[in-house]
C-alpha positions in Angstrom: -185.5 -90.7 72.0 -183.3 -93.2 70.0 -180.1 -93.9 72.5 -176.2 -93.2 71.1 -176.2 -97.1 70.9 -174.9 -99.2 67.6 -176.0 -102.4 67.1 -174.3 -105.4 64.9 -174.4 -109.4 64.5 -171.7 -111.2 64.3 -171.7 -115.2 64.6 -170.3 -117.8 63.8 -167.1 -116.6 65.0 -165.1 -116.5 62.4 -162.5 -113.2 61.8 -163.5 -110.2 60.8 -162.5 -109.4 57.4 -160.7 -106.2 56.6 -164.2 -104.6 54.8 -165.7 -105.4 57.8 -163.4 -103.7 60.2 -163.1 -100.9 57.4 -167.2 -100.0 58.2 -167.3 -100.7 62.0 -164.2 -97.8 61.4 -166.4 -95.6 59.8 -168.7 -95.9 62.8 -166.1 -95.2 65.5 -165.2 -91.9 63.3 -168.5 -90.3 62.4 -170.1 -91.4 66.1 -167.6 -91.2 68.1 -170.2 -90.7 71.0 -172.0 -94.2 70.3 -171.4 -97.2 72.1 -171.4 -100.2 69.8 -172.4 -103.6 70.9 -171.6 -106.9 69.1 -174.5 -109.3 69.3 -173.3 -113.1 68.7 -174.0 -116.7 70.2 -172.3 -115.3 73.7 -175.8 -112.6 74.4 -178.3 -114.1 71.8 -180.2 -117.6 72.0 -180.0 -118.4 68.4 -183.1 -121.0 69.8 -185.0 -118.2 70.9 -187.6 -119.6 68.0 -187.7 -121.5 65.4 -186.8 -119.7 62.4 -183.6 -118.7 63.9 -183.1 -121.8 65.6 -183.3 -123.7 62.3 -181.3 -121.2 60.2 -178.8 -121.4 62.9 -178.9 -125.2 62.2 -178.3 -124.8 59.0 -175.6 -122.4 58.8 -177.3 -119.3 57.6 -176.5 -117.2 60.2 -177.1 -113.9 58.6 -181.2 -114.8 58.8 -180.4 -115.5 62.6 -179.2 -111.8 62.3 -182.5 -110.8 61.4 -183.9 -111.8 64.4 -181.2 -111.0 66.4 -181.2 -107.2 65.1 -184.9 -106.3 66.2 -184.6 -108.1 69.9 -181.7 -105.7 70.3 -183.2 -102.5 69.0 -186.5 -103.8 70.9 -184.9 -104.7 74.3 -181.9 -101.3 74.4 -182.9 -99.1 71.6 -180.2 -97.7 68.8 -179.5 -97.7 65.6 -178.5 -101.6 63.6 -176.1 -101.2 61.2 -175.2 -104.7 58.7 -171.5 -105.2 58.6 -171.3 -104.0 55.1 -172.4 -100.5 56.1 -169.8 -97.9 55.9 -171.2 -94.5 57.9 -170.3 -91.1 56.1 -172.0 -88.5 58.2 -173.2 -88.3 61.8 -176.7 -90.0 62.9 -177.6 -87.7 65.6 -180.4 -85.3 63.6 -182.3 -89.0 63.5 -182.4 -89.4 67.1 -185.4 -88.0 68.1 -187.2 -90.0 65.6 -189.0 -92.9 67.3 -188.3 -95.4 64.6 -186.3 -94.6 61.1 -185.4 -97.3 58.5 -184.8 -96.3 55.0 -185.7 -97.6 51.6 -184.0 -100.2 49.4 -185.6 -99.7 46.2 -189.1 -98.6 45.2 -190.6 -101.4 46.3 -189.0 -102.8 49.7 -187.2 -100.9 52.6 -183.6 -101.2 53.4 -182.9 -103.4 56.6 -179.3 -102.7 56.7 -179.8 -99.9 58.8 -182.5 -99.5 61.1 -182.8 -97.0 64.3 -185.2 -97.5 67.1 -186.1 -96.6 70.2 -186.4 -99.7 72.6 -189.8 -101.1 73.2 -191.8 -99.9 69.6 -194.5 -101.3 68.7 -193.4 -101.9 65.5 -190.6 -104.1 66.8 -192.6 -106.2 68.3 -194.5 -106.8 65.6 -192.0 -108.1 63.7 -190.8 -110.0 67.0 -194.4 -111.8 66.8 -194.2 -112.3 63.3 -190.6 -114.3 63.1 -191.9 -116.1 66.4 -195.2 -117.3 64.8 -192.9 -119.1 61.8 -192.7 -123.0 62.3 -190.0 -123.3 59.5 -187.3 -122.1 58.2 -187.2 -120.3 54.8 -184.9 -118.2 53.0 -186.7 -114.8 52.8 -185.0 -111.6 52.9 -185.8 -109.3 55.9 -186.7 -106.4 53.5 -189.4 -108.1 52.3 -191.0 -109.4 55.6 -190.7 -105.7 57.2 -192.0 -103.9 54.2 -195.1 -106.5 54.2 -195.9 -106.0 57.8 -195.3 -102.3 57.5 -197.9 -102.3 54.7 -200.4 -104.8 56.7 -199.6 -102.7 59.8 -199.4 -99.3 58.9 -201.3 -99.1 55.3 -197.8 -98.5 54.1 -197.7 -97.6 50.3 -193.5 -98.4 49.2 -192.3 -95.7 47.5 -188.6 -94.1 47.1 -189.6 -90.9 48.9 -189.8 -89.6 52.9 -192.4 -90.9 54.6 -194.1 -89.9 57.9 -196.5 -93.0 59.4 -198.0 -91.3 62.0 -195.1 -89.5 63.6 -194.5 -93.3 64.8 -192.0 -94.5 61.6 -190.0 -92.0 59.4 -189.0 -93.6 56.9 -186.0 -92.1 54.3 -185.1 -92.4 50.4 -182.8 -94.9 49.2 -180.2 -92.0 49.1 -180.0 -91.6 52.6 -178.7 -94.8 53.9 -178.2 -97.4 51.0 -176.6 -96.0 48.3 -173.3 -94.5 47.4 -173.0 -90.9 46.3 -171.3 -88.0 47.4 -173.6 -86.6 50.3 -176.0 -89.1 52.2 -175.5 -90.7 55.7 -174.1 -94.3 54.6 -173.5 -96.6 52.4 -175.0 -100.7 51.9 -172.5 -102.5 49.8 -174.6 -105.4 49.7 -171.6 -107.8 50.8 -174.6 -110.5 51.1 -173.5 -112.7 53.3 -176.7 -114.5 52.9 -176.5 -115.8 49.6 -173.7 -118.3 48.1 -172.7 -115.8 44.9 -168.9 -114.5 44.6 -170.2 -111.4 43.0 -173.2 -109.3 43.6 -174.4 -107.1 41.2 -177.4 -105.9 43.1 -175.6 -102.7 44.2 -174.4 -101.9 40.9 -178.4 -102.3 39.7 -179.6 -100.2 42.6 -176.7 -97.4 41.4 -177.9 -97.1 38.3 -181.7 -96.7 38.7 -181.1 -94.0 40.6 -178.5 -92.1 38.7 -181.0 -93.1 35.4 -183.8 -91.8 37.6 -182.2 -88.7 38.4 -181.2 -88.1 34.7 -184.5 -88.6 33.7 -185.6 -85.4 35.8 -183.5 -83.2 34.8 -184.9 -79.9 32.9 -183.9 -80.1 29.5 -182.2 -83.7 29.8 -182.3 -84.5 26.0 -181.3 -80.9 25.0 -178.4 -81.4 27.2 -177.5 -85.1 26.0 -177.4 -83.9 22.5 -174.9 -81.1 23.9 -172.6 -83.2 25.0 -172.6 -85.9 22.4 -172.9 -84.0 19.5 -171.1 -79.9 20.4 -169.1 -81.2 23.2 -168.1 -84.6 21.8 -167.6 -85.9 25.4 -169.4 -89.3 24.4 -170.3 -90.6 21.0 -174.3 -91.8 20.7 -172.4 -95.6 20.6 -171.4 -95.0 24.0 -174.8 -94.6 25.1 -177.0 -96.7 22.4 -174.8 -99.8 23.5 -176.1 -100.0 26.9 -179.6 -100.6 25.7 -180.8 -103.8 24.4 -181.1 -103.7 20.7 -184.3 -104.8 21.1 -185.6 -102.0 22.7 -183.8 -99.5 20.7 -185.3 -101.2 17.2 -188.7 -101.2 18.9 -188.8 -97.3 20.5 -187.3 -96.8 16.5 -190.4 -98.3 14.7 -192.7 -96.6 17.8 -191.4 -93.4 16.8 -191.6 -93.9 13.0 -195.4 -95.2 12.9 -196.1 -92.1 14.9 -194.2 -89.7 12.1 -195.8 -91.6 9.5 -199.6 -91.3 11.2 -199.0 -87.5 11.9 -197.4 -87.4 8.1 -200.9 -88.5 6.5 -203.1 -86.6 9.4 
């Protein structure tokens, strides 16, 4: 069983800023019962190997984090949360899970917030893999863990639940990365890991899934033509401008060679 335990990096030691101390918050009011441990330079060897060695070296201490967050979760057990996480709802139905992650998008898994109980296997898998690496370069946790998930596991990425073995649970996106009225948390996708002011990554990820989820609706175009045309909530401009003019002058001619064909049928 997962312990009540949370788990976060911080080096560098610089302050805390305010949406930082607004998430670690959110932990202390939906867990209440957890006991959070900071990990930093003081209880980590950032030379423990060389990738995080040389990203330490280098200032990119949010890929020493990556390292950092599975020894924790390997040596004590818990649940990682990145900085940017903000918790809406209480973890403890995930406890008895012996590893639970969630996904990203449909093609990687979501490394911001990671549960475990101490000593998986799967931890030390990625343990072997990050201490096998001789240099130092700038790929994204997601990536490497949804690789060796796949190589390990014959995982198959896709936004869904997924049960590997009663070993790894892993959870849609909706779960624990993106922001809508009922999940567990939210990833804001601060990315402290890459140089850009603004980070649009999260506003992407948004609207895939809300598109997505219109999509499947029953009766999504009767409904759209509802509210643009009886309703006159939105005007066909407001949506027709979002879409590249190129795609809407192609679907067009798509849709008119296929008239024309039936027409002469």
């Amino acid at each position: 069983m997962i312990p009540k335990k949370i788990h976060y990096c911080w080096f560098g030691g610089k302050e805390k800023p305010e949406s930082v101390k607004r998430c670690i918050r959110s932990w202390e009011t939906h867990l209440p019962d957890y006991k959070i441990v900071e990990w930093n330079e003081s209880n980590f060897n950032t030379s423990c190997c060389e990738f995080s060695k040389q990203a330490a070296q280098k200032e990119k201490l949010a890929f020493v984090s990556d390292v950092a967050r599975i020894f924790a979760l390997q040596k004590e057990g818990g649940i990682y949360f990145d900085t940017d996480v903000e918790v809406k709802n209480n973890f403890d139905e995930f406890l008895e899970n012996p590893f639970f992650i969630g996904m990203e998008t449909a093609e990687n898994l979501c490394t911001a917030v990671i549960g475990s109980e101490q000593n998986h296997p799967f931890l030390q898998k990625i343990l072997d893999h990050y201490f096998s690496l001789t240099v130092f370069k700038e790929i994204t946790n997601n990536q490497i863990i949804t690789n060796l998930l796949n190589e390990g596991y014959k995982f198959t990425p896709k936004d869904d639940f997924h049960n590997i073995n009663n070993e790894i649970f892993v959870y849609p996106s909706h779960f624990f990365s993106l922001d809508i009225p009922k999940n567990y948390s939210v990833h804001y996708f601060i990315g402290t890991w890459h140089e850009a002011k603004e980070n649009p990554y999260k506003e992407h990820l948004q609207l895939l899934y809300h598109t997505k989820e219109l999509i499947k609706i029953p009766n999504a175009k009767r409904e759209l033509n509802n509210i643009i045309n009886n309703q006159k909530l939105l005007s066909e401009d407001d949506i027709l401008d979002l879409v590249p003019f190129k795609n809407i002058l192609h679907y067009s001619l798509k849709k008119l060679k296929s008239k024309i064909y039936k027409g002469y049928r």
